[in-house]
C-alpha positions as CSV (number, residue, x, y, z in Angstrom):
1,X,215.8,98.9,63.3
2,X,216.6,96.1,60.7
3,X,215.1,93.7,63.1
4,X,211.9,95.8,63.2
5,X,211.7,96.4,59.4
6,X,211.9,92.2,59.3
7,X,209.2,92.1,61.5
8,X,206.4,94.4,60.2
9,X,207.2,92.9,56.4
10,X,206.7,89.2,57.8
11,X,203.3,90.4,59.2
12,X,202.1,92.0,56.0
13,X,203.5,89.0,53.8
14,X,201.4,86.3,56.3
15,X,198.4,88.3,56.5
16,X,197.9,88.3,52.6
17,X,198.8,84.7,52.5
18,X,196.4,84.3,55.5
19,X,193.6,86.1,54.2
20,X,193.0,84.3,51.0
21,X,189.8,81.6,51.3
22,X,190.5,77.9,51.6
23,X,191.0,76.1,48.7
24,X,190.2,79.2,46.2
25,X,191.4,78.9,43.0
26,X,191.8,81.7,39.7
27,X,188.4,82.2,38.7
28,X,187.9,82.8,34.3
29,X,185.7,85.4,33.9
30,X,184.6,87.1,30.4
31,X,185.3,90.9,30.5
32,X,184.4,91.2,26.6
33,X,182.1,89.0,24.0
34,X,182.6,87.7,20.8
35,X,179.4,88.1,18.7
36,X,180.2,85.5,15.6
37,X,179.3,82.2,15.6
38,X,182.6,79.9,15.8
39,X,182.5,76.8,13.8
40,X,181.7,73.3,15.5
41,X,184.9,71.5,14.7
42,X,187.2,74.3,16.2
43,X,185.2,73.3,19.7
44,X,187.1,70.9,21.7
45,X,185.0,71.3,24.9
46,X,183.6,74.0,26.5
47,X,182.5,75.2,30.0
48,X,180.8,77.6,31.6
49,X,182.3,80.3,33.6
50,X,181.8,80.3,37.9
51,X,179.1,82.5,39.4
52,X,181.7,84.7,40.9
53,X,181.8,86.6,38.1
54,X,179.9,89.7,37.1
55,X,178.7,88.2,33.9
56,X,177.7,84.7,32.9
57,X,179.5,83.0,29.9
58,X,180.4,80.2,28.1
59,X,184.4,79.3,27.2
């Protein structure tokens, strides 16, 4: 029974591990906006969030 129980959580364990793409990495994505303008010398840099996401940004 223990042996069984071993073997059905080792499937489920590899099969998420398996099924997550090649080389994918955490994606930022913006969920809210800020509407004020922050000030030019409190930017360091800046980037602009992936296309995965449901809405385009800048961070």
């Amino acid at each position: 029974m223990k042996l069984c129980l071993c073997a059905i959580l080792l499937t489920a364990f590899c099969s998420q591990v398996l099924s997550a793409p090649a080389g994918s990495d955490p994606t930022s994505c913006c969920f809210s906006y800020s509407a004020r303008q922050i000030p030019r010398k409190h930017i360091r840099e800046y980037y602009y969030t992936s296309s995965r996401c449901s809405q385009p940004a800048i961070m």
